[in-house]
C-alpha positions as CSV (number, residue, x, y, z in Angstrom):
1,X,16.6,-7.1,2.6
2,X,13.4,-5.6,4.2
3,X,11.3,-8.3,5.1
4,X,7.9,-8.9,3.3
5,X,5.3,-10.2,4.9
6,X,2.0,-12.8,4.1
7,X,-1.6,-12.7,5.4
8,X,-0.7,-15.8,7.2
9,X,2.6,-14.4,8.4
10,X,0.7,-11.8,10.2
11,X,-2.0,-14.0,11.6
12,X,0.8,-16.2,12.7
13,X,0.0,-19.4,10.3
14,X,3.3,-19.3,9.0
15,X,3.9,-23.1,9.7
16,X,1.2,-23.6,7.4
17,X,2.7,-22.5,4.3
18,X,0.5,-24.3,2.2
19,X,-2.8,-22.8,3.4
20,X,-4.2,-20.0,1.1
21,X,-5.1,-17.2,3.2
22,X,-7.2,-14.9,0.6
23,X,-8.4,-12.3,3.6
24,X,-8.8,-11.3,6.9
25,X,-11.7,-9.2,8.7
26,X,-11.8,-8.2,12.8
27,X,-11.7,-6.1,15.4
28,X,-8.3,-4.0,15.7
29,X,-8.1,-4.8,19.4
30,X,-9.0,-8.1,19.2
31,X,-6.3,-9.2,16.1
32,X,-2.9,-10.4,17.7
33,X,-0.2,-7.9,17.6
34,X,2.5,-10.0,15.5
35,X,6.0,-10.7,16.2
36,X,7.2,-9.4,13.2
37,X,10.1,-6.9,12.0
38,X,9.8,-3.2,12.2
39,X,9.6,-1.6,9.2
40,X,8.5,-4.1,6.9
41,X,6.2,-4.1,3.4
42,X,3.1,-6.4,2.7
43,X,1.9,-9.0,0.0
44,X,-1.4,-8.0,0.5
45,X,-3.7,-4.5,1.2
46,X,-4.5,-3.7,4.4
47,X,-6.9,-1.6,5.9
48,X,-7.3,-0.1,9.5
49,X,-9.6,2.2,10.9
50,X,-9.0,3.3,14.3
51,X,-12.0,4.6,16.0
52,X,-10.1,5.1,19.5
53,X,-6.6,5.8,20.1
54,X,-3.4,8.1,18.8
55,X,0.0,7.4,17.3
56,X,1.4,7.7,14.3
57,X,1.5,5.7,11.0
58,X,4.2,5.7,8.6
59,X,3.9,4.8,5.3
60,X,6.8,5.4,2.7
61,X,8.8,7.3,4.7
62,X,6.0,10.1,5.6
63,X,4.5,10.0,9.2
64,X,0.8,10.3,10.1
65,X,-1.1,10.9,13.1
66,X,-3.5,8.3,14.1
67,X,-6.2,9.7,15.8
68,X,-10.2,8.8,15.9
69,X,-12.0,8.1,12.6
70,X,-9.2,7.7,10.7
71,X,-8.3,4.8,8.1
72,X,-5.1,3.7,6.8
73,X,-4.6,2.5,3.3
74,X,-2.0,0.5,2.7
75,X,-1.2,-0.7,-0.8
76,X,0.9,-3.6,-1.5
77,X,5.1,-3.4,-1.4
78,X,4.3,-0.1,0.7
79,X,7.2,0.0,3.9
80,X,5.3,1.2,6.7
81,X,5.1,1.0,10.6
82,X,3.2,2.1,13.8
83,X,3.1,3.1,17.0
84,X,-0.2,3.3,18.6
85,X,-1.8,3.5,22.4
86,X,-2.7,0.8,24.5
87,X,-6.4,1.9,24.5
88,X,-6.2,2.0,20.3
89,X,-9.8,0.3,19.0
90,X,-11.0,-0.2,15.8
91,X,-11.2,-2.3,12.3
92,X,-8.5,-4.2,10.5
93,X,-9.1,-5.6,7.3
94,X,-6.2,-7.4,5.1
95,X,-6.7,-9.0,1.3
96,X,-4.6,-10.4,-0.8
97,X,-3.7,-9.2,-4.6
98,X,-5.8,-11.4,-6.5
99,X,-8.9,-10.5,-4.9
100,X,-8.2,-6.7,-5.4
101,X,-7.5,-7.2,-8.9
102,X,-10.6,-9.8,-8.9
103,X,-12.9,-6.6,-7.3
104,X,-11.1,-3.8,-9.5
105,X,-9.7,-2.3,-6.2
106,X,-7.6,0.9,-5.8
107,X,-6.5,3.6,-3.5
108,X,-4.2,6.4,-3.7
109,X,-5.0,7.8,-0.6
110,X,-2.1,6.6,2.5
111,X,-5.8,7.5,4.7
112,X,-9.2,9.5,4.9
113,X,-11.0,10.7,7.8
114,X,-14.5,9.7,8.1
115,X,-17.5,11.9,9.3
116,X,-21.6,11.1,10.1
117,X,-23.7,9.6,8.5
118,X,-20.6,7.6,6.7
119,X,-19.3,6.3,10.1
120,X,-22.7,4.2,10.9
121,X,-22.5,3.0,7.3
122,X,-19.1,1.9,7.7
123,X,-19.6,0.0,11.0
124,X,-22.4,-1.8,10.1
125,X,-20.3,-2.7,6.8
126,X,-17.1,-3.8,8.6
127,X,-19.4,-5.7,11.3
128,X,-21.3,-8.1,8.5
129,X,-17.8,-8.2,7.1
130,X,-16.6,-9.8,10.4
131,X,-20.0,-12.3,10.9
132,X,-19.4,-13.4,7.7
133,X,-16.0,-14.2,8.2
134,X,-16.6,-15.6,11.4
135,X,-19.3,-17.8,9.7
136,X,-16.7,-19.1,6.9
137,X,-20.1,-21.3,5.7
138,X,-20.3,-22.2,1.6
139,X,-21.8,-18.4,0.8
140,X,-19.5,-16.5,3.1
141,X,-16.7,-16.1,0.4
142,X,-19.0,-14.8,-2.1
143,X,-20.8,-12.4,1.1
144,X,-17.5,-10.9,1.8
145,X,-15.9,-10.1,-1.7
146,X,-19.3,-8.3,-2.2
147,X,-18.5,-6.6,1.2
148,X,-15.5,-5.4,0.3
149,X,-16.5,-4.4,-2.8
150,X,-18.8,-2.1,-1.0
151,X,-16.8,-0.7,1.4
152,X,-14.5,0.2,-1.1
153,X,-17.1,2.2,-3.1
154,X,-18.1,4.1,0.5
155,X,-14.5,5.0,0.5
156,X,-14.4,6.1,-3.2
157,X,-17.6,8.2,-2.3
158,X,-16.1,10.0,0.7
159,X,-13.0,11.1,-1.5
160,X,-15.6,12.6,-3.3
161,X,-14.9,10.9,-6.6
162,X,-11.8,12.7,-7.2
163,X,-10.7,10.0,-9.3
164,X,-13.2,7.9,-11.2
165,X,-12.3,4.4,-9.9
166,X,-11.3,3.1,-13.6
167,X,-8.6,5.7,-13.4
168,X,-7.6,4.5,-10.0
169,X,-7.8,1.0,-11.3
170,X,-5.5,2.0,-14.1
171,X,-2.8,3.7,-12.0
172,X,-2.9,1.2,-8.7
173,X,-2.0,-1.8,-11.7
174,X,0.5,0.5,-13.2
175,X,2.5,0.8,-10.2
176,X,1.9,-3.1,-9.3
177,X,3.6,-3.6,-13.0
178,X,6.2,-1.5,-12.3
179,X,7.1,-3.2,-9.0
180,X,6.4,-7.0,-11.0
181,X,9.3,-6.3,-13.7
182,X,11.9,-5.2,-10.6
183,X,11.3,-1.5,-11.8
184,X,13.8,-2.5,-14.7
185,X,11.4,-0.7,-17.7
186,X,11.9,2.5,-18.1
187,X,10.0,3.5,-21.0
188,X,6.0,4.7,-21.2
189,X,5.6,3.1,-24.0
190,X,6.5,-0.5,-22.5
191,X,4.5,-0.4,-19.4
192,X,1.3,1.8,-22.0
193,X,1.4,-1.6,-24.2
194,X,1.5,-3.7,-21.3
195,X,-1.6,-2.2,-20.0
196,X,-3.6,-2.3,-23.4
197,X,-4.0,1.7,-23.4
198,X,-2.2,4.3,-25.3
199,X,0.9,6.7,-24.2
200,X,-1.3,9.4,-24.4
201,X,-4.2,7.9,-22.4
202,X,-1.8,6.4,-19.9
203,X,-0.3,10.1,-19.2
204,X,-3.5,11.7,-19.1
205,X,-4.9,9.7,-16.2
206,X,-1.6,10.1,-14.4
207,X,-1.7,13.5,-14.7
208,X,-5.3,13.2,-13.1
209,X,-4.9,11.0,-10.5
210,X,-1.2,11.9,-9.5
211,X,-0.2,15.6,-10.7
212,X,2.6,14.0,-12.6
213,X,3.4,12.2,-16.0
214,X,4.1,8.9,-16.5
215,X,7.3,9.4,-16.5
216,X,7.8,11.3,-13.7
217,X,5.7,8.5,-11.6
218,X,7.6,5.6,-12.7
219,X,11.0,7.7,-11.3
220,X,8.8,8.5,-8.1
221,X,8.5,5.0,-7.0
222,X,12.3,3.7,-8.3
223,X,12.9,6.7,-5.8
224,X,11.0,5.7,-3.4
225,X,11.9,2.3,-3.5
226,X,16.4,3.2,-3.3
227,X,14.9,4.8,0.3
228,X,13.5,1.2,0.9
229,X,16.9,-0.5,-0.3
230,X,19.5,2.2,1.0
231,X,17.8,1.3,4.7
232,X,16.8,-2.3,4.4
233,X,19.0,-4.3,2.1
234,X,22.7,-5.2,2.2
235,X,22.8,-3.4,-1.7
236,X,25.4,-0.7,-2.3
237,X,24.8,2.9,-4.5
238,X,25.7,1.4,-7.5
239,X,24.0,-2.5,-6.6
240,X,20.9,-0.6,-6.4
241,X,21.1,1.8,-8.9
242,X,21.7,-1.2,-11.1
243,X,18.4,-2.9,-9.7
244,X,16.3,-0.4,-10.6
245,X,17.3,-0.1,-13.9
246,X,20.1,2.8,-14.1
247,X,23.1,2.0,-16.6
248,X,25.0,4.8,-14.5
249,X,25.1,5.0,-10.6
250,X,26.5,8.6,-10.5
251,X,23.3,9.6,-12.9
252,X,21.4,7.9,-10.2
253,X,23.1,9.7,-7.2
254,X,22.3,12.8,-8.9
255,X,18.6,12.0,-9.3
256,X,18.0,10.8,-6.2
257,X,19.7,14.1,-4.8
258,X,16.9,16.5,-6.6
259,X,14.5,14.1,-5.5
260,X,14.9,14.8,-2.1
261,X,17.7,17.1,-1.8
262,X,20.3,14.3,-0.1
263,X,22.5,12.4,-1.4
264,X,21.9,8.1,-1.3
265,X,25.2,8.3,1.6
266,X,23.9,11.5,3.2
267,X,20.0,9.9,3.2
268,X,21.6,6.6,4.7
269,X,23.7,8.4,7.3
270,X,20.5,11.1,8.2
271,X,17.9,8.3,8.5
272,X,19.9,4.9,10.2
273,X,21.4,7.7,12.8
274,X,17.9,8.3,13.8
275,X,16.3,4.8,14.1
């Protein structure tokens, strides 16, 4: 199974299980490069914004270049991996779920390139972020969920308000609620009454903030999530099919094939070959 990964895991405190690691604020170059497995997934949201360097990112299966001014949004259960250059600099910041649900946090975005005058804004952000975090005093906790609060908005501001953040807020804990009940509903109306909204409502700012229905969303991330299993797990066609809440693996095989015009065996075969 694709391994999943803690704050703590990354910062290499995985001996002490029992210490609560709510976030995580520095320098890109200065943060330890773990040990850990290549591709993996998160518990927590990460952020990195690399003001030096070149690589690629690659979240869900979709590859991006890193280059200069560039941040990378990475939600939580999102597989991903990197390769970066030795003279990569920047900003890493990593929180765990509580404290984005706490803060009303969202992002659809995989990343956004920042211009003047948002790059001093952001700097001077992510550096009281870090002194405050460095501090760890009695008012630093309450200093840096305010931070992040606030970078998040200069974020939402650069995206141009695309999406109000309410309407992110809705969608990023629709998709966390789909990934909570094992992708195993498969009605709107469940996941619409979970959320305290109507079926309507809940289409409409889906159909805002992703292009799609509901509907069509939900069956985007089981998709996306059979890529995750077919590479990463032990979990045959019809294992997984099963998991994510299809009574029929051939139903499945056929969905998955208009999804992304392969077959689960032909994906499997095109993307192991290559790693």
């Amino acid at each position: 199974m694709l391994k999943e990964y803690s704050i703590s895991d990354i910062l290499g405190l995985s001996s002490l299980s029992s210490q609560y690691i709510p976030y995580y604020i520095g320098t890109f170059e200065d943060t330890d490069d773990p040990d850990i497995e290549w591709a993996h997934r998160h518990s927590f949201y990460s952020l990195v914004w690399f003001t030096h360097g070149n690589g690629f990112y690659v979240v869900d299966f979709q590859e991006y270049e890193i280059k200069p001014q560039r941040i990378f949004i990475v939600n939580t259960k999102q597989i991903h991996n990197w390769d970066y250059s030795a003279n990569s600099k920047g900003y890493i910041l990593m929180f765990d779920p509580s404290l984005g649900l706490e803060l009303g946090i969202a992002n659809l975005n995989p990343f956004i390139d920042i211009q003047e005058p948002y790059i001093s804004t952001l700097e001077s952000c992510f550096l009281n972020l870090i002194r405050e975090f460095e501090l760890n005093d009695a008012i630093s906790r309450s200093n840096i969920k305010t931070g992040i609060q606030y970078l998040y908005s200069i974020i939402l501001r650069i995206t141009k308000g695309i999406n109000s953040n309410e309407y992110n807020s809705v969608i990023n804990n629709f998709r966390i609620l789909v990934f909570e009940e094992n992708l195993k509903f498969s009605t709107v109306e469940k996941f619409a009454e979970i959320l305290q909204i109507s079926t309507d409502e809940l289409n409409r700012i889906c159909k805002e903030c992703t292009g799609v229905s509901s509907k069509q969303y939900i069956l985007d991330l089981k998709i996306t999530e059979a890529k995750r299993l077919l590479l990463f797990s032990k979990l045959n066609v019809s294992e997984i099919a099963f998991h994510l809440g299809f009574d029929d693996s051939s139903y499945f095989s056929r969905i998955f094939k208009k999804k992304t015009n392969l077959s689960p065996s032909d994906f499997l075969k095109k993307y192991r070959d290559s790693q």
